[in-house]
C-alpha positions as CSV (number, residue, x, y, z in Angstrom):
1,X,14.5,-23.4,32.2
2,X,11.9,-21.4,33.9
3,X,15.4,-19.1,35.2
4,X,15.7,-17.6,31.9
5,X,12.2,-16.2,32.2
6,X,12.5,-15.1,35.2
7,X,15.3,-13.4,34.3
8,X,14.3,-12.1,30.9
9,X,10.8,-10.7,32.8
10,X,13.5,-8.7,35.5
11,X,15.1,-7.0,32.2
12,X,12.1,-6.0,30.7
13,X,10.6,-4.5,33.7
14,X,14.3,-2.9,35.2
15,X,16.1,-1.6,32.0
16,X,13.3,0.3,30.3
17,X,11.3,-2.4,27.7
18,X,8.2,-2.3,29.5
19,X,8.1,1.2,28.8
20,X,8.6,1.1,25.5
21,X,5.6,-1.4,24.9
22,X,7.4,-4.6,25.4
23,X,4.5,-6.4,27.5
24,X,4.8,-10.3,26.9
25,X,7.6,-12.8,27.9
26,X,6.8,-15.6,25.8
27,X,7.7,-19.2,26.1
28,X,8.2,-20.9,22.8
29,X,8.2,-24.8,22.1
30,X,9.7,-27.8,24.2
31,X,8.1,-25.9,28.1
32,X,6.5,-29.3,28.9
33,X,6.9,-33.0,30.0
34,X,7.0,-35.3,27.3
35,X,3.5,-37.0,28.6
36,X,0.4,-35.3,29.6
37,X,-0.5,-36.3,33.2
38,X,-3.5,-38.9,34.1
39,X,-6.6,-36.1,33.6
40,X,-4.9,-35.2,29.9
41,X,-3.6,-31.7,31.1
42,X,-0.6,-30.6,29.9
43,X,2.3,-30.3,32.7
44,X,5.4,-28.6,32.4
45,X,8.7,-30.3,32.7
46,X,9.1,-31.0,36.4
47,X,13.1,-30.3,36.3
48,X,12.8,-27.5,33.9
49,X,10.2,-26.0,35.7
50,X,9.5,-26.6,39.0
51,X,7.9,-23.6,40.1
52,X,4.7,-24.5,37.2
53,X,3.6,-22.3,34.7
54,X,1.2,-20.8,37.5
55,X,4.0,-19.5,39.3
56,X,5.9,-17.8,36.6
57,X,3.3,-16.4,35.1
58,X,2.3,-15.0,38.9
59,X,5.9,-13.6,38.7
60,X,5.6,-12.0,35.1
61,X,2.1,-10.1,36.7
62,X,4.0,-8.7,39.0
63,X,6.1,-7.0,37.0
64,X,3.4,-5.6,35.1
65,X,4.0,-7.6,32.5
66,X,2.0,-10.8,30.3
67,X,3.2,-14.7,30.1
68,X,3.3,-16.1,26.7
69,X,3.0,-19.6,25.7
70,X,2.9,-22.3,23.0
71,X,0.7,-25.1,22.0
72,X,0.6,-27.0,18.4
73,X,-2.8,-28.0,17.1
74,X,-1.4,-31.9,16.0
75,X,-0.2,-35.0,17.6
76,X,3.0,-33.1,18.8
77,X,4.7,-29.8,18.5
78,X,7.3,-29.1,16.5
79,X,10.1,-30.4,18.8
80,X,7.9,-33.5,19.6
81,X,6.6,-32.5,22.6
82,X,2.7,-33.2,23.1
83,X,0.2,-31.1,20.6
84,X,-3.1,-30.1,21.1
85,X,-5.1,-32.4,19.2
86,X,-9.1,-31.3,18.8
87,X,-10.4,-33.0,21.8
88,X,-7.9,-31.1,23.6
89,X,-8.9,-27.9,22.2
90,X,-10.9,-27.0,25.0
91,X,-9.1,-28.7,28.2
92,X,-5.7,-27.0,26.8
93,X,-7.6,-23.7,26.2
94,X,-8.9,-23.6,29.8
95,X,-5.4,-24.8,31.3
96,X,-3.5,-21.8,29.7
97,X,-6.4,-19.7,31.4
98,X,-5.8,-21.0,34.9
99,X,-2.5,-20.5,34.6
100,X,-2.9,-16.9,33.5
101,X,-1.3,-16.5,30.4
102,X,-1.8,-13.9,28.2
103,X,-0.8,-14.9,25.0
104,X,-0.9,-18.2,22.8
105,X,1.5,-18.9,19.8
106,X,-0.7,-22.3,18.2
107,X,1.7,-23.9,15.8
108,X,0.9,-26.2,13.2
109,X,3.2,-29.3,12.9
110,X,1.8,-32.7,12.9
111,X,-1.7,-32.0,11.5
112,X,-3.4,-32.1,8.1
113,X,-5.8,-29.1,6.3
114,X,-8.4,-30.6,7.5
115,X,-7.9,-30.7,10.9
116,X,-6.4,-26.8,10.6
117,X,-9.6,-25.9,9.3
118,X,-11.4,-27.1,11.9
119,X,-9.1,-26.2,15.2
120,X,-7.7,-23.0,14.5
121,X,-11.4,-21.4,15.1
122,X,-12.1,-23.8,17.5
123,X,-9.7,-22.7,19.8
124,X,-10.5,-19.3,19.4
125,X,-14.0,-19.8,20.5
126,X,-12.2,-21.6,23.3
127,X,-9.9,-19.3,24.6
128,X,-13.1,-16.9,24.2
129,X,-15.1,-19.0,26.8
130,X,-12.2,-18.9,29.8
131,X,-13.4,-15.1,30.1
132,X,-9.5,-14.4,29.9
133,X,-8.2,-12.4,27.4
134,X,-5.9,-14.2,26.0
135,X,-3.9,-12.8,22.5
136,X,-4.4,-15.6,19.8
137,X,-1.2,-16.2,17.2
138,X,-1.9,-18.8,14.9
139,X,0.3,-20.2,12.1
140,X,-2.5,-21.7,10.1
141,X,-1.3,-19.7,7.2
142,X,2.3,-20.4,7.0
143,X,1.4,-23.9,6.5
144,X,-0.8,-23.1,3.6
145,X,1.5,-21.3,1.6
146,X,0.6,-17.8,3.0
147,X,-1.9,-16.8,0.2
148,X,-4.8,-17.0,-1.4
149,X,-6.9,-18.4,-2.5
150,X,-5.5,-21.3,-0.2
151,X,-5.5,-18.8,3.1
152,X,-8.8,-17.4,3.5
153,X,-7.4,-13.5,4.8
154,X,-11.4,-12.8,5.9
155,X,-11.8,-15.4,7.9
156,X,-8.7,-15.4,9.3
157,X,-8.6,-12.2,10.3
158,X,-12.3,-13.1,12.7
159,X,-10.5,-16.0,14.3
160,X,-6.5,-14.6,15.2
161,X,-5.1,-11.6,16.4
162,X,-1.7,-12.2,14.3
163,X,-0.7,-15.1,11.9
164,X,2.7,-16.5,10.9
165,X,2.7,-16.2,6.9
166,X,5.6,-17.4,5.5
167,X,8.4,-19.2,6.9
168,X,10.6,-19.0,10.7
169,X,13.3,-16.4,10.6
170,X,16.8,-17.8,11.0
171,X,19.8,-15.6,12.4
172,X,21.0,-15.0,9.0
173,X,21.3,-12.2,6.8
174,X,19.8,-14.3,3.6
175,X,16.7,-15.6,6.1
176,X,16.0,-12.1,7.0
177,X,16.2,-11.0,3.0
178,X,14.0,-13.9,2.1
179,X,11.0,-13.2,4.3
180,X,11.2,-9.1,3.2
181,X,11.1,-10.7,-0.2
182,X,8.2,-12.2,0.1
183,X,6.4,-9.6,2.1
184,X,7.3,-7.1,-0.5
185,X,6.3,-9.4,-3.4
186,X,2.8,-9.9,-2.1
187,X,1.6,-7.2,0.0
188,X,-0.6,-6.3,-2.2
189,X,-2.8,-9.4,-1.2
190,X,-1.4,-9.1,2.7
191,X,-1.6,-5.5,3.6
192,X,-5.7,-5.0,3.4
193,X,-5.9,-8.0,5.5
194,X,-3.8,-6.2,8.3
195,X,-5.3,-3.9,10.6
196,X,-6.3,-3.2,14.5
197,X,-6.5,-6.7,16.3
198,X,-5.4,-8.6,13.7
199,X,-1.8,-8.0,12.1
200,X,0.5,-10.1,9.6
201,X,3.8,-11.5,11.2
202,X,6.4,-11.5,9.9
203,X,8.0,-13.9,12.5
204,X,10.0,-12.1,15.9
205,X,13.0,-9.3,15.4
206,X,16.5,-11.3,16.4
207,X,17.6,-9.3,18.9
208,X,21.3,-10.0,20.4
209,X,22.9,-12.4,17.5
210,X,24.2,-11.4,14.7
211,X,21.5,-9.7,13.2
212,X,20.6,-7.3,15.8
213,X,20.5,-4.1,13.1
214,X,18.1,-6.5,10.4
215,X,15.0,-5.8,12.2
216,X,14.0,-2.5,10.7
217,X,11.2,-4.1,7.9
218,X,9.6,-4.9,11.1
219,X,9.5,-1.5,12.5
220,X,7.8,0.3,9.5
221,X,5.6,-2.9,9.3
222,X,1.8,-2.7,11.0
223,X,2.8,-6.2,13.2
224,X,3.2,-5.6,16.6
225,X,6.6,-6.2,17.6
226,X,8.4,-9.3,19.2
227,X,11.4,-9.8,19.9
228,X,14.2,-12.9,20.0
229,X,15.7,-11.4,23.4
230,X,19.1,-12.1,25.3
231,X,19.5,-11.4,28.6
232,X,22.1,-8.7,27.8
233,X,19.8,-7.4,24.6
234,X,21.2,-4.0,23.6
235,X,18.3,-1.1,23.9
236,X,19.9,0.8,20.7
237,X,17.1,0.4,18.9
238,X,14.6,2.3,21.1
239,X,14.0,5.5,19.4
240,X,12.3,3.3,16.6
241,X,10.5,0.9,19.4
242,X,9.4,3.7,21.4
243,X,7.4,5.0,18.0
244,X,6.3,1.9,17.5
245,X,5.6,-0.1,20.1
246,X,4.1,2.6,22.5
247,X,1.9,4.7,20.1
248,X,-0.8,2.4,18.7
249,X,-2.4,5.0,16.2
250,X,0.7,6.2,13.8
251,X,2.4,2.6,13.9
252,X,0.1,0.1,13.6
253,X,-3.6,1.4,12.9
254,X,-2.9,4.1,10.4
255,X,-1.9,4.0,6.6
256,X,-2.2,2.2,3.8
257,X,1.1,0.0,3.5
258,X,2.1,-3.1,4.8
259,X,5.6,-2.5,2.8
260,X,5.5,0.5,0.3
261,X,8.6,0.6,-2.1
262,X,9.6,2.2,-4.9
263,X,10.1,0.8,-8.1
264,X,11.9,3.0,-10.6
265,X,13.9,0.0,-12.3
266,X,16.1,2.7,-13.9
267,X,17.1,0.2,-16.6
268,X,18.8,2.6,-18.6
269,X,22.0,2.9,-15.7
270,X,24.9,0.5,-16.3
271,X,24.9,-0.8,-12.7
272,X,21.8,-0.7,-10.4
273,X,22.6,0.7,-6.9
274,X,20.8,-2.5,-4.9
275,X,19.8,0.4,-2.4
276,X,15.7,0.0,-2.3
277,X,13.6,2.7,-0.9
278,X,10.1,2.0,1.8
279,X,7.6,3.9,2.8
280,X,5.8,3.7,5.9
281,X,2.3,6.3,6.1
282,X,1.9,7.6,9.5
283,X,-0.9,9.5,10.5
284,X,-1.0,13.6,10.3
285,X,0.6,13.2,7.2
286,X,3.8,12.1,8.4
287,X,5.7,9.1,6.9
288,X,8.6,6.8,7.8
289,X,11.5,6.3,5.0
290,X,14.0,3.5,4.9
291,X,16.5,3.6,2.6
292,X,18.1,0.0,2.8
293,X,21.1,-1.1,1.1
294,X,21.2,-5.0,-0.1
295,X,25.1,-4.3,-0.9
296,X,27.6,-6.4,1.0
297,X,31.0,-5.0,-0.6
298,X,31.2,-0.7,1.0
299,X,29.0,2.3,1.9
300,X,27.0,3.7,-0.8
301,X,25.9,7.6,-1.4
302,X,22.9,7.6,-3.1
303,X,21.2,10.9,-3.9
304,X,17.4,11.3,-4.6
305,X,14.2,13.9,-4.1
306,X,11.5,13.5,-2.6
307,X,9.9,14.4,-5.5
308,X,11.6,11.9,-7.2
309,X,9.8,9.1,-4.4
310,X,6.4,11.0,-5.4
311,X,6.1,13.3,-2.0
312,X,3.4,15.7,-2.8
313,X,5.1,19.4,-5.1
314,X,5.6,22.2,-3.0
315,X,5.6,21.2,0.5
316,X,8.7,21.7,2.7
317,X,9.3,18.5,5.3
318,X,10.9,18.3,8.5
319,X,12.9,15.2,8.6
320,X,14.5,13.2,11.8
321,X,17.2,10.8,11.4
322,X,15.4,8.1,13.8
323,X,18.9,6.4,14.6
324,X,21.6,9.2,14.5
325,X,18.8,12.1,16.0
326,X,20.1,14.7,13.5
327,X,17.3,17.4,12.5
328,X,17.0,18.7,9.0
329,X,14.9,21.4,8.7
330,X,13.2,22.7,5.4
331,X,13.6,19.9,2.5
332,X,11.2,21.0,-0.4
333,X,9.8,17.9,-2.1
334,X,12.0,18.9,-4.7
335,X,15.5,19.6,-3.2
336,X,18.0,16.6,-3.9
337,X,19.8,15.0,-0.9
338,X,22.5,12.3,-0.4
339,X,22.4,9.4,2.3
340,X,25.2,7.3,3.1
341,X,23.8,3.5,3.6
342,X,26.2,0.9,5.1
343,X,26.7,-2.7,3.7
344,X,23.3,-4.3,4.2
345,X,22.3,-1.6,6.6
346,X,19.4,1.4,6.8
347,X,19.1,4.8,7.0
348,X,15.4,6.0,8.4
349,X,13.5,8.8,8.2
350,X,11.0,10.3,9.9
351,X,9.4,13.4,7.8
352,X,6.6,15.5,8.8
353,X,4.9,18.5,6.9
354,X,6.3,21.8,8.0
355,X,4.3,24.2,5.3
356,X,2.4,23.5,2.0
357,X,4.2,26.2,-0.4
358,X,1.2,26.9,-2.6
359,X,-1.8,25.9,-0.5
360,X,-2.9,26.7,2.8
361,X,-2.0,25.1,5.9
362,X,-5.2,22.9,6.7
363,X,-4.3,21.0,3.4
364,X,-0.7,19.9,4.3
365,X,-2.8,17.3,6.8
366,X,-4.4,15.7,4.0
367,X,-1.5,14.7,1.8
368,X,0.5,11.9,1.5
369,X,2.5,10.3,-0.6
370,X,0.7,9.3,-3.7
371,X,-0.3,5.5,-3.7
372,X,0.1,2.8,-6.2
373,X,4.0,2.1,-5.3
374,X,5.0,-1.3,-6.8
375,X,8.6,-3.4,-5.5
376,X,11.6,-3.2,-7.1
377,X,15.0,-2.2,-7.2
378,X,16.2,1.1,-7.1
């Protein structure tokens, strides 16, 4: 009901999210009445919603935040509530407008390729003519198998600010693996399609169930961030979603990588650790390093250079601990180092240049590590 917006918007704007670059309260599917009303507007549910879309929107504002809201380009949404077929393109367009939202999510469900084709543009051009700016999801992609030569990444990337690729996250450990998998598997068709205004997504970070600590691809990802929220949501990730969210530059404009990872296969050990190293590139030659373990069973110390995850020879690195805070201070690329990784959780770094041993210090801002990383386990 329109209470648990009202009440997520109040913990956005009172506990510190806001601040952090959390912006949007979004609703997601099954908002309306089951029937549009006699002019074909949509209407949202009249006992779920009694105050209108108008209203709660008007409330988000307020609290210097943006509404959210979602529509499906077919006969019906996903929960079977009513779609936005293409001669409601532009009534439904101009609707969300009035009502002031800031965001649209346009599903897919209940239409064919042809019809995706032809809508998903045509509702950008829509939006575009309510003088509103309105942020334009679309999951065109996801429901044509996420990659070319079936998705179009050019075009796409002219018509939506952020597409749903691949599959919706579940609050499960496997669903989480599954959509890294895939991500890390093709990102070297995804990531150059990524950039300022128009990101990859790889569906919203599950935030208060039980896979609160699974969202850390996300963070090192170029998507902007959204998040599953509870009304009690836990803020123990902020260090990561203050970088992230609030700093548009280093977290989402700048780099290479979509996912960046590793792939010494090591085939000559008798047992592979299952603990898979990613890079992030930041600007000013900084990076961001997850070591990630996929083992269920106990901790695991595993011990590596930087030289080792090609880090440029002879520089020395200042490296934070983004969720403990500790501070190490000098690490040549070649020293060896141990980090304890829980059961299916992370450790992650963020390493800057302190000094370039053998080069002066106006180089140190050029380097990075060097490119051509491929996926696979460590």
């Amino acid at each position: 009901s329109e209470m648990l917006f009202f009440e997520m918007a109040d913990r956005l704007a009172e506990d510190g999210w806001r601040e952090l670059g959390y912006e949007y309260v979004n609703i997601d599917d099954c908002w309306s009445a089951k029937q549009r009303d006699t002019a074909g507007q949509l209407v949202p549910d009249p006992e779920r919603f009694p105050s209108g879309i108008k209203a709660l929107a008007d409330y988000v504002h307020a609290r210097g935040l943006k509404l959210g809201i979602y529509g499906d380009l077919g006969t019906f949404t996903c929960g079977g509530y009513p779609g936005t077929t293409l001669d409601y393109v532009k009534q439904d367009a101009q609707t969300f407008a009035e009502w002031g939202v800031g965001m649209l999510k346009l599903d897919g469900c209940y239409s064919s390729t042809e019809e995706q084709a032809e809508g998903y543009p045509e509702m950008a051009r829509a939006l575009n003519a309510t003088g509103r700016p309105i942020v334009y999801s679309c999951s065109w992609p996801a429901y044509q198998g996420g990659l070319p030569p079936r998705v179009n990444y050019t075009i796409l990337a002219e018509v939506c600010n952020l597409w749903h690729n691949y599959g919706d996250i579940q609050d499960s450990w496997d669903s989480v693996l599954s959509i890294l998998d895939w991500y890390s598997a093709n990102q070297d068709m995804l990531q150059p399609a990524a950039g300022p205004g128009h990101w990859n997504d790889p569906d919203m970070v599950w935030l208060g169930g039980g896979c609160t600590a699974a969202g850390w691809g996300w963070e090192v990802s170029k998507d902007p961030l959204l998040g599953a929220g509870q009304r009690k949501s836990t803020r123990s990730r902020s260090p990561v979603a203050a970088k992230r969210q609030s700093s548009c530059c280093p977290w989402l404009s700048c780099g290479k990588s979509l996912w960046l990872q590793w792939t010494l296969h090591c085939l000559s050990m008798p047992e592979k650790s299952h603990i898979e190293v990613f890079l992030r590139p930041l600007s000013q030659a900084a990076s961001a390093l997850v070591f990630f373990s996929r083992r269920t069973d106990m901790p695991f110390r595993y011990t590596t250079s930087l030289a080792r995850l090609h880090f440029p020879e002879d520089t020395v690195y200042e490296v934070q601990d983004v969720y403990s805070g500790k501070i190490i201070s000098g690490l040549k690329t070649g020293d060896s180092f141990s980090v304890i990784i829980n059961p299916s959780g992370v450790v992650m770094w963020y390493l800057y240049p302190m000094v370039l041993l053998a080069q002066p210090w106006h180089a140190v801002r050029q380097q990075a590590p060097s490119e051509g990383f491929h996926p696979v386990l460590l």
